[in-house]
ROMARSE-631255 format. One line per 10 residues: number of its first residue (from 1); for each residue z, x negated, y of C-alpha. Coordinates in Angstrom, 1 decimal. Example, Ala and Ser with C-alpha at 12.3 -4.5 7.8 and 13.67 -1.06 7.14 Angstrom:
1) 7.8,-12.3,-4.5 ~ 7.1,-13.7,-1.1;
This chain:
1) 7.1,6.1,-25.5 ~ 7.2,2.8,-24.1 ~ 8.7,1.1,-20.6 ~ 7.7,-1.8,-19.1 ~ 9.1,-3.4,-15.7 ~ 6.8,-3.1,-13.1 ~ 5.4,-6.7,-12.1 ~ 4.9,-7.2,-8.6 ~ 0.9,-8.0,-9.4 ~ -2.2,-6.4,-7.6;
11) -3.1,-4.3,-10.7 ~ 0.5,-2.6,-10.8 ~ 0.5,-1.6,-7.0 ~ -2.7,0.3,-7.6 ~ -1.2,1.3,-10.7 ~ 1.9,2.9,-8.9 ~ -0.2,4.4,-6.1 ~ -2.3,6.1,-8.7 ~ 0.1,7.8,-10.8 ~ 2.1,8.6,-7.3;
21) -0.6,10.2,-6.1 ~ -1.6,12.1,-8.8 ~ 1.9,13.4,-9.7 ~ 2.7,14.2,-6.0 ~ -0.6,14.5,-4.0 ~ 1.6,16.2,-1.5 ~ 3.5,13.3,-1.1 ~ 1.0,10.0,-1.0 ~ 1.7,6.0,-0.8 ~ 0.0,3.7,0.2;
31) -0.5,-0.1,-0.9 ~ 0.4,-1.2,2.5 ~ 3.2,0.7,2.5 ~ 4.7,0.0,-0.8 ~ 4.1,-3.5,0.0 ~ 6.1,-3.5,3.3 ~ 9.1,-1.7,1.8 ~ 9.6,-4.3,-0.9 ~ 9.0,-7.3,1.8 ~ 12.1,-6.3,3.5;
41) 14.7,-5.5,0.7 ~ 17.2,-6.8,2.2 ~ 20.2,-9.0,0.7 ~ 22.0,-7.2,-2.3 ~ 20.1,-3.9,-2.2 ~ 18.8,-2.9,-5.5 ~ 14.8,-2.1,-6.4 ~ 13.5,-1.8,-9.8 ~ 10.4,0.5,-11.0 ~ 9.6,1.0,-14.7;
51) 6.3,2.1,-15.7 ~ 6.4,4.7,-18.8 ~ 3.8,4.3,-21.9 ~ 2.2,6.2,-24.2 ~ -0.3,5.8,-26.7 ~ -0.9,2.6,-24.9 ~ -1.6,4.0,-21.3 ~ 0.6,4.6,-18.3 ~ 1.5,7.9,-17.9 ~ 4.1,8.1,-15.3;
61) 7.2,5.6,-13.5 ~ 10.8,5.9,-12.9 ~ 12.4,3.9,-10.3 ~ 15.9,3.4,-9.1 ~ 17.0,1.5,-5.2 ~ 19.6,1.0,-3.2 ~ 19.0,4.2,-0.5 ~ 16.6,2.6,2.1 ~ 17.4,5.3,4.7 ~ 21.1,6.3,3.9;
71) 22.5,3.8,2.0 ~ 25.9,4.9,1.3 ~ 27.9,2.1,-0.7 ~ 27.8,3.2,-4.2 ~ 25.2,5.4,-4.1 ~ 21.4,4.9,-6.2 ~ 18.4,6.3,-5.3 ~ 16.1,7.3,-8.5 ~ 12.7,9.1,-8.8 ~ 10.5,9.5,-11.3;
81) 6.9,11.7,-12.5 ~ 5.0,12.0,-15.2 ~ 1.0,13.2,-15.3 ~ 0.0,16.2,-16.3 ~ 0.0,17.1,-20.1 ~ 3.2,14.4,-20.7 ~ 6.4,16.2,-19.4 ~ 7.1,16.5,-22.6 ~ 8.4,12.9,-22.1 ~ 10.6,13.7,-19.1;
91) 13.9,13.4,-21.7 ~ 13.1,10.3,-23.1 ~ 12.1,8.7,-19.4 ~ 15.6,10.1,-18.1 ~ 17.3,8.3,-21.4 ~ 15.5,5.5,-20.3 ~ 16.3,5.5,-16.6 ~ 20.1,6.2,-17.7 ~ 20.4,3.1,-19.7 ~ 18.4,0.7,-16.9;
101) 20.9,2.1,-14.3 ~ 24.1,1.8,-16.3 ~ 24.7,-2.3,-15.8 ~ 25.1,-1.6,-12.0 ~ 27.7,1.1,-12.3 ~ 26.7,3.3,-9.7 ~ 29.1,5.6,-8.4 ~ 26.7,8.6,-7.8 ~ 22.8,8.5,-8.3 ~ 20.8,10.6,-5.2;
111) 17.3,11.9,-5.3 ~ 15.3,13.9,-3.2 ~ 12.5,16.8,-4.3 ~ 10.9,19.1,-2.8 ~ 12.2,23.1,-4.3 ~ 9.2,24.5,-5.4 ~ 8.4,21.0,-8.0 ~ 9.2,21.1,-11.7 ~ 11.7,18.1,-11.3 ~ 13.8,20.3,-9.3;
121) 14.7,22.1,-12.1 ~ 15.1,19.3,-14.3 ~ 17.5,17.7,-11.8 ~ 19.9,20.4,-11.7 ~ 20.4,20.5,-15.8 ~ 20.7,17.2,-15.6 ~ 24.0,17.5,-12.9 ~ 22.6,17.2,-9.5 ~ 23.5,19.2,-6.8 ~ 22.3,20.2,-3.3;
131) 24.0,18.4,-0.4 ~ 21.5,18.7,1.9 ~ 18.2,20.4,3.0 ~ 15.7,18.9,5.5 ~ 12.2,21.1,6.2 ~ 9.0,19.7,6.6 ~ 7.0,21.5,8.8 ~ 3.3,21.1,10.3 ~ 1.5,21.9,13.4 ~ -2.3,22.9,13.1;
141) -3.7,21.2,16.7 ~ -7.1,23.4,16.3 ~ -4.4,26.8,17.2 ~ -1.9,24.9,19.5 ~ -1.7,26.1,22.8 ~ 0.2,23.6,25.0 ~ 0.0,25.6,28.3 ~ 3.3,27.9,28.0 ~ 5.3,25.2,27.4 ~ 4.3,22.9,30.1;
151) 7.5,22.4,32.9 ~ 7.7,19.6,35.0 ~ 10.5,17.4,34.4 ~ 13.3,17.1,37.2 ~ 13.1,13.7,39.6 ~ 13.7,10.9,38.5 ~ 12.8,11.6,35.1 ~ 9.5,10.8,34.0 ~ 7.6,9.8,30.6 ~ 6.2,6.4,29.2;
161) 5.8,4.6,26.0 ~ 6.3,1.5,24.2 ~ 2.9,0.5,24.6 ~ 4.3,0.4,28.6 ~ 7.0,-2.2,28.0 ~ 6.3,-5.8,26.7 ~ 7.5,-4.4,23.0 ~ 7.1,-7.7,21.4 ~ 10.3,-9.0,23.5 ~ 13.0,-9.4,21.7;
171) 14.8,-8.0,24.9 ~ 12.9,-4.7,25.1 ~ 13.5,-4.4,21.4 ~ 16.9,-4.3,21.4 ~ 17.0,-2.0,24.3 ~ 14.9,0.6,22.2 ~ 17.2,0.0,18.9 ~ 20.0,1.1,21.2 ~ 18.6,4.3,22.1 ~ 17.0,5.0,18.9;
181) 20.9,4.0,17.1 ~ 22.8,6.3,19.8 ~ 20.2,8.9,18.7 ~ 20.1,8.5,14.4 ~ 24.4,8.3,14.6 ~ 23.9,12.3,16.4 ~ 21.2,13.4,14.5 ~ 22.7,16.9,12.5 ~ 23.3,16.1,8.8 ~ 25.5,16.9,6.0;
191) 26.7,13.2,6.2 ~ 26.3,10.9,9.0 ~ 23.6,8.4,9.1 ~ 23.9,4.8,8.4 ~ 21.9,2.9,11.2 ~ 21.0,-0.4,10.1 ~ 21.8,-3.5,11.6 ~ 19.3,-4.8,14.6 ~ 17.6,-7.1,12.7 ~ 16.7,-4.8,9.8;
201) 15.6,-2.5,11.7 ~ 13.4,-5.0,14.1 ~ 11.6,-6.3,10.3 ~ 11.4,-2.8,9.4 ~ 10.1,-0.8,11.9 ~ 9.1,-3.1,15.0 ~ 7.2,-4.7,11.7 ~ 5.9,-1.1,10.1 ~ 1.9,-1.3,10.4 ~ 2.7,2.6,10.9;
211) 3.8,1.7,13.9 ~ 1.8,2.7,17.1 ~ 3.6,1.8,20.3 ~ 1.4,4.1,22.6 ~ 2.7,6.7,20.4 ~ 6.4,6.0,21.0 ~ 7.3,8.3,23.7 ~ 10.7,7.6,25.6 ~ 11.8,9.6,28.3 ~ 13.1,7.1,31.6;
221) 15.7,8.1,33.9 ~ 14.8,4.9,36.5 ~ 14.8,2.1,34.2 ~ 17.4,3.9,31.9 ~ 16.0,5.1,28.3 ~ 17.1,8.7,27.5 ~ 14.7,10.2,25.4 ~ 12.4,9.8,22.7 ~ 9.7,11.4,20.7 ~ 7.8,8.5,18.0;
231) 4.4,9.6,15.8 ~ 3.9,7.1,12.8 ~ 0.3,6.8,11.0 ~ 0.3,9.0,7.9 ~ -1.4,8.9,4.5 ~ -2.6,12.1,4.5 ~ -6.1,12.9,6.2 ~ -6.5,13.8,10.2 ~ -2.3,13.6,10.3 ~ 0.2,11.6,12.1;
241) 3.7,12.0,11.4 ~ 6.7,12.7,13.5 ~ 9.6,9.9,13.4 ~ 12.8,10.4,15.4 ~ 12.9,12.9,18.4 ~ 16.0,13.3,20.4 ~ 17.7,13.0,23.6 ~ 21.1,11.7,25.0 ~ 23.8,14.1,25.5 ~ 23.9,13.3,29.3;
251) 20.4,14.5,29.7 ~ 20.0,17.4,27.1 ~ 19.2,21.0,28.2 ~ 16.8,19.7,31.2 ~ 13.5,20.1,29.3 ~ 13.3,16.4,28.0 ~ 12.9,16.8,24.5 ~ 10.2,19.9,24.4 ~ 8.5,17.9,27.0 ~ 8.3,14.4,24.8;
261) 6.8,16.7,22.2 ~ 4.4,17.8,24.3 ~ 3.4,14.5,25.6 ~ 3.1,13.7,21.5 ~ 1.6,16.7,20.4 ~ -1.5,16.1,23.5 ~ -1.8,12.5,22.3 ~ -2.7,13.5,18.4 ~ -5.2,16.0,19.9 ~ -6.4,13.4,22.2;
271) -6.9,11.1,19.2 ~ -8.9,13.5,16.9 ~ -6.2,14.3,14.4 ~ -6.0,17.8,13.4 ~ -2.6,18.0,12.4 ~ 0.9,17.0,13.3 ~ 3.7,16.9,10.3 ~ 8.0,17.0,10.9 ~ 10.9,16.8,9.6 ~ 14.1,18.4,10.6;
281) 17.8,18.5,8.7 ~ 18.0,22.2,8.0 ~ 21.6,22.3,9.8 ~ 19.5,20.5,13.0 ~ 19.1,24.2,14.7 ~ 18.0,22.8,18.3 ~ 14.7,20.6,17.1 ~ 14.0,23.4,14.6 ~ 14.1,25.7,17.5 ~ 11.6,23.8,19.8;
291) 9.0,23.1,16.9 ~ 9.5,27.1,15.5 ~ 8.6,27.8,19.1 ~ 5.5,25.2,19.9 ~ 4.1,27.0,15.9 ~ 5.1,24.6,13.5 ~ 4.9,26.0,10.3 ~ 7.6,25.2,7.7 ~ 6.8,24.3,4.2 ~ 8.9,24.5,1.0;
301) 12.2,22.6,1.6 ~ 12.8,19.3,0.5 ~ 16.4,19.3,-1.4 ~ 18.5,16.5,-1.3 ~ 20.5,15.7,-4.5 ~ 23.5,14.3,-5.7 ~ 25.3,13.4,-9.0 ~ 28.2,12.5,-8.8 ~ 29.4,9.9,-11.4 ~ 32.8,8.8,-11.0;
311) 35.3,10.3,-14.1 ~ 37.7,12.3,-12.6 ~ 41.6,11.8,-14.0 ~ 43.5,14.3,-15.3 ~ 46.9,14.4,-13.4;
């Protein structure tokens, strides 16, 4: 077996999104996508990717980053996958991964796989455990009935998008981050999430191609934002996916979250896509709740892992 640093050329982008998608067709990249995320590393974060050889072809990748959308100080984020017919070299990959990661003594290494995927075994004899659970769920549009859930919202609350406001103002921007910060710091999680700074997130998702403002749904109470429910393009065929959905405290339990996913869910049916994905924390009971009801269907859980690598001291 061989490594070799992945070089930031046309040929090893297509390279990466081949073996991704081959290893985890259930989970695709794109170019685009890839691209963006390594555009706006920001200052000190950590990003390397390692293709592995054999025989003189590529046969799979491990990677290790600083945790785009968690990133506890500390903490490394690594992956890996090898095609079919070479996990046989899963050992010597995870010998190599060990030795690329040791220089930045990392205090705990974090993963996520989905439970029903070989590597979920592989992490746990290798000294990851669970910390977390989130569930990704999808809604079929073809069988979704919107009409039971339909209520009017109570005066003077009413629903708009992004595509509404002048979204390329710096001003409008930052009033959106507010909401969608006060939102991410509530979200149910088995440790709090890290909002980044303004002007991250401005490069990263004002700046996401993924983005579709007239799919940003925020809930208005006069000019105040209370609300919102965002859909992002998706890799996978006839699909868009849900981002954040969530409400302020001061206006919860008045209908405005099942009703900014119904605004959503009309939209993607409006648009001609068939299906509509999620993702919810599994300790998150209230969103699970309204998509269990509106016939989301869950799929296997994807397991969030931790290993911790700090040596303990006897006392």
């Amino acid at each position: 077996m061989n490594t070799r640093p992945f070089d930031f050329s046309d040929g090893d982008y297509a390279l990466y999104v081949r073996l991704n998608n081959a290893v985890y067709p259930d989970r695709p990249r794109t170019l685009e996508a890839l691209r963006h995320f390594d555009a706006t590393k920001g200052p000190g974060e950590v990003s390397q990717t390692f293709f592995v050889e054999h025989g003189g072809e590529a046969v799979g990748w491990f990677a290790f980053m600083t945790p785009r959308f968690n990133p506890v100080p500390g903490q490394l984020e690594v992956e890996w996958g090898l095609l079919r017919g070479h996990e046989g070299l899963a050992e010597a990959l995870w010998g190599a991964l060990e030795r690329e990661v040791a220089p930045y003594r990392p205090e705990a290494l974090v993963s996520r796989v989905r439970e029903d995927w070989p590597q979920a075994a592989f992490y746990a004899a290798h000294g990851f455990e669970v910390y977390d659970r989130m569930w990704a769920s999808v809604l079929d549009l073809r069988r979704f009935d919107p009409a039971p859930f339909r209520r009017p919202l109570p005066e003077p609350l009413r629903i708009g998008t992004l595509a509404d406001l002048d979204c390329q103002s710096e001003a409008v921007q930052r009033r959106y981050y507010a909401l969608i910060a006060a939102l991410l710091r509530d979200v149910p999680s088995a440790q709090p999430v890290e909002v980044w700074p303004f002007e991250v997130w401005q490069e990263r998702a004002m700046g996401d191609k993924n983005l579709i403002p007239e799919a940003n749904f925020i809930a208005f109470d006069g000019e105040a934002m209370v609300g919102v429910s965002q859909l992002w393009r998706s890799p996978r065929q006839e699909t868009l996916q849900t981002g954040l959905t969530g409400v302020l405290p001061s206006h919860r339990r008045r209908g405005v979250a099942l009703a900014l996913k119904l605004r959503a869910l009309e939209y993607a049916r409006a648009q001609g896509y068939r299906y509509v994905r999620t993702n919810n924390h599994q300790v998150n009971r209230p969103m699970l709740a309204i998509n269990e009801a509106l016939g989301f269907e869950k799929e296997p859980a994807q397991l969030h892992l931790k290993k911790n690598l700090l040596v303990r001291e006897e006392t």
